[in-house]
N, C-alpha and C positions, 0 to 999 in steps of 0.2 A: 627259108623256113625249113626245121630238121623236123620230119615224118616219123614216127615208130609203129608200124606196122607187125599186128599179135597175129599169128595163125595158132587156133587156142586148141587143147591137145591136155590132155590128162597125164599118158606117158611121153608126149614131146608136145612141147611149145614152142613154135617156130616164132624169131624175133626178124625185124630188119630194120633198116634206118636208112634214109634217101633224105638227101637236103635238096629242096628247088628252089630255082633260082630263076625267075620269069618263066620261060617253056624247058631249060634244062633241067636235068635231074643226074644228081651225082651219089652213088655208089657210098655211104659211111662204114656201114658194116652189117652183121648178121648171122645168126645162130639157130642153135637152139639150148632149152631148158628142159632137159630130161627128168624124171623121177624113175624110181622104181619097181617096178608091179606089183612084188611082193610087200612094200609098205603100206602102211594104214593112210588111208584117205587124208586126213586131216595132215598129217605129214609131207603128202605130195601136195595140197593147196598150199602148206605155208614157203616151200620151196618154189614154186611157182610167183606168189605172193611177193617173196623177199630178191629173188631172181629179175623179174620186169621190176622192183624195186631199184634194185643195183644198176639194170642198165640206165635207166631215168635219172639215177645220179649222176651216172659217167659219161653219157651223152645228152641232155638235159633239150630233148627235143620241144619242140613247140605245139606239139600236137599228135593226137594219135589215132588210129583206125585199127579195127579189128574186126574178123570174119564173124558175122551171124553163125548161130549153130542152127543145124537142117536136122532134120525127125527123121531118124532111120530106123530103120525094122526092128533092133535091139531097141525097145524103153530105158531100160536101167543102162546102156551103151549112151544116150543122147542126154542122161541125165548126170551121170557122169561129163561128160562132156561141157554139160550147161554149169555144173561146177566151177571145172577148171578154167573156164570164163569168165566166170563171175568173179575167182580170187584174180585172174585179169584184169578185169573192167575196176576192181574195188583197186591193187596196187596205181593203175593209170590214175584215179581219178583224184585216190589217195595223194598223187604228187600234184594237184592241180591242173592237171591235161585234160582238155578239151576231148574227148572220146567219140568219134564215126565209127557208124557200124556198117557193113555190106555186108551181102551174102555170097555166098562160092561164085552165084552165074554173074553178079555183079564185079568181082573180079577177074574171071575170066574174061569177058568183054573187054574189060579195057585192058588186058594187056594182051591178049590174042586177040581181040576182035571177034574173037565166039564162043559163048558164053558154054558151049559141053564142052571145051577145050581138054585136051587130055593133060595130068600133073608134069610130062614129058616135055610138053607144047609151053605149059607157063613157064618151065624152069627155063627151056631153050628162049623165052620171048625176052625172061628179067634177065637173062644174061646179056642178051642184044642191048636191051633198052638201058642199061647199064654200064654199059661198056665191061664186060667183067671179062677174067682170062677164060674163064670154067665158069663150070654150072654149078650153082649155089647146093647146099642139097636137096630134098624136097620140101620140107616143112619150112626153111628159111627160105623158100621162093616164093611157096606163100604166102608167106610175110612180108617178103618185098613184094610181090605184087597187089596186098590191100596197100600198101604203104604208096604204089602208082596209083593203084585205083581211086585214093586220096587226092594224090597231089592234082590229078585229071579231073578231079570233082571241084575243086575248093574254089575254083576259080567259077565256078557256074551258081556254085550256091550264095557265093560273094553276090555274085549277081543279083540272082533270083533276090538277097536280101535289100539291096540296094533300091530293086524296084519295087518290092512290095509297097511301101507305104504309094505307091502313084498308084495302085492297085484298091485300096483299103476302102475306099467308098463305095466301088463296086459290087453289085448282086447280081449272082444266078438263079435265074429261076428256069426251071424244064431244061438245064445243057445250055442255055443262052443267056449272055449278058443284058441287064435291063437297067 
């Protein structure tokens, strides 16, 4: 299964791609998708837009995962933001990809094992867990590490779905099954 993993970004978008293969995970590639500051909005979404467009063609993964966006102090900063995700989310789904969402502490966990991890600690961790010579840069570590934080999910949610219907007749009532 080949992973692309978006770390979503206005002026960078950080991409990565990991194929797993039972419990391995190997290293495809990984970037980023820059725009310009000084361009008009609508210019840097369709760049962004046509950009995860192109990689989707060229590596034509099976599925993809991308960072939640978090509410920080600037509004028109997170709303921005929520943009440049969404011309994200709309190119992935555009190519028919399956789309996982996490949030930041969600992928710190799983590739550090603790979810305040510092951007220094993920780069060092996806390098390890990748076998890479070097540390990716930051925005593409990001990206490979939703793209782990994926591949470390998928197998539980397989699960999870497997078992639901033995589940399905099931009621809670008060926190207890009846």
């Amino acid at each position: 299964m080949i992973i692309l993993g978006i770390d979503p970004g206005l002026r960078t978008t950080g991409f990565g791609l990991i194929e797993k293969r039972g419990n391995q995970l190997r290293y495809i590639a990984s970037g980023t998708i820059k725009t310009a500051a000084e361009s008009e909005l609508p210019g840097r979404l369709k760049i962004i837009l046509h950009g995860i467009g192109e990689i989707v063609r060229t590596y034509r993964p099976d599925c993809a995962a991308i960072e939640k966006v978090f509410v920080n102090v600037n509004p028109q900063s997170t709303l921005l933001l929520g943009q440049a995700r969404g011309a994200a989310i709309t190119a992935l789904v555009g190519s028919d990809l399956a789309v996982a969402e996490y949030t930041a502490l969600q992928v710190k966990q799983a590739v550090t094992g603790h979810g305040k991890a510092a951007k220094e600690q993920v780069q060092d961790m996806v390098a390890r867990l990748l076998v890479l010579p070097g540390l990716p840069g930051a925005d593409a570590a990001d990206a490979l590490g939703v793209a782990i934080c994926h591949a470390n999910s998928v197998d539980a949610l397989a699960l999870i779905g497997a078992m639901a219907p033995a589940f399905s007749g099931l009621r809670m009532k008060r926190g207890r099954l009846v």
